[in-house]
N, C-alpha and C positions, 0 to 999 in steps of 0.2 A: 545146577551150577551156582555156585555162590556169587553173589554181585555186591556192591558197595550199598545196595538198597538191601541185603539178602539174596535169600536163596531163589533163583528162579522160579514163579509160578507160587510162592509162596503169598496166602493170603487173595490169591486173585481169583478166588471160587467161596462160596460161602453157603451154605443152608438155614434155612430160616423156618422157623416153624410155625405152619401157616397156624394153630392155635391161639399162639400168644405174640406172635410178631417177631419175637426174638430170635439174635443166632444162635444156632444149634452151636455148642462148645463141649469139649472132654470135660473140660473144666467143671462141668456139673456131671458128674457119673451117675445119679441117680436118674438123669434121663438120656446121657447121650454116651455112656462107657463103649458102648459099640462103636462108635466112630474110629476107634484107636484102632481096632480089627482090621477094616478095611483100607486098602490101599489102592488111593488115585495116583495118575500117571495123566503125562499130559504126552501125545502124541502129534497128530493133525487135529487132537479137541480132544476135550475130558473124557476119561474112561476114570471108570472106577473097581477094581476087584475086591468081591465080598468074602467069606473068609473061607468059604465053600466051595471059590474059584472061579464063580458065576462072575462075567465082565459087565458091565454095565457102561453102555454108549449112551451117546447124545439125546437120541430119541426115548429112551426107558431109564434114561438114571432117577428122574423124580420119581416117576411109580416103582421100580426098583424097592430106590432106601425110604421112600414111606413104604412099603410092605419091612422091608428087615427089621430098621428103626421101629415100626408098631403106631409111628406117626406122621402125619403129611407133613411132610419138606416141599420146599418150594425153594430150586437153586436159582444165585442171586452170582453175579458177576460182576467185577470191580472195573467199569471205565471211568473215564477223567475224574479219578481221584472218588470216586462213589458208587454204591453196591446199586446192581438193577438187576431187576428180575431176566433169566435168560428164558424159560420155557418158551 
């Protein structure tokens, strides 16, 4: 749902790649084009669907998309205005 901040839920999950520190972004395809693939939905908490169909819940989305991705993520959630680690 679109709100005067955006679209709901938009922005308020993030991956991080525990390597180099950075967030995971399309915006770089040479490491993260896969991201485009999958499709998170937010229900009673994050789920994610990978392109194979596989759902990814709360408890297995970091080991999840570090197996897909090829790299350890570590998801990071956005309270009072700053990203923290959720695992």
């Amino acid at each position: 749902m679109a709100t005067s901040r955006g679209f709901e839920g938009d922005r308020a999950y993030a991956l991080m790649d525990v390597e180099t520190g950075y967030i995971a972004s399309a915006k770089n395809p040479k490491l993260w084009a896969e991201l485009l693939k999958m499709r998170p939905f937010l229900a009673s908490n994050l789920m994610i669907q990978l392109p194979d169909g596989i759902i990814l819940e709360r408890e297995g989305i970091e080991d999840g998309l570090s197996r897909y991705l090829g790299r350890q993520v570590r998801l990071l959630s956005q309270t009072s205005g700053q990203m923290e680690y959720v695992g």
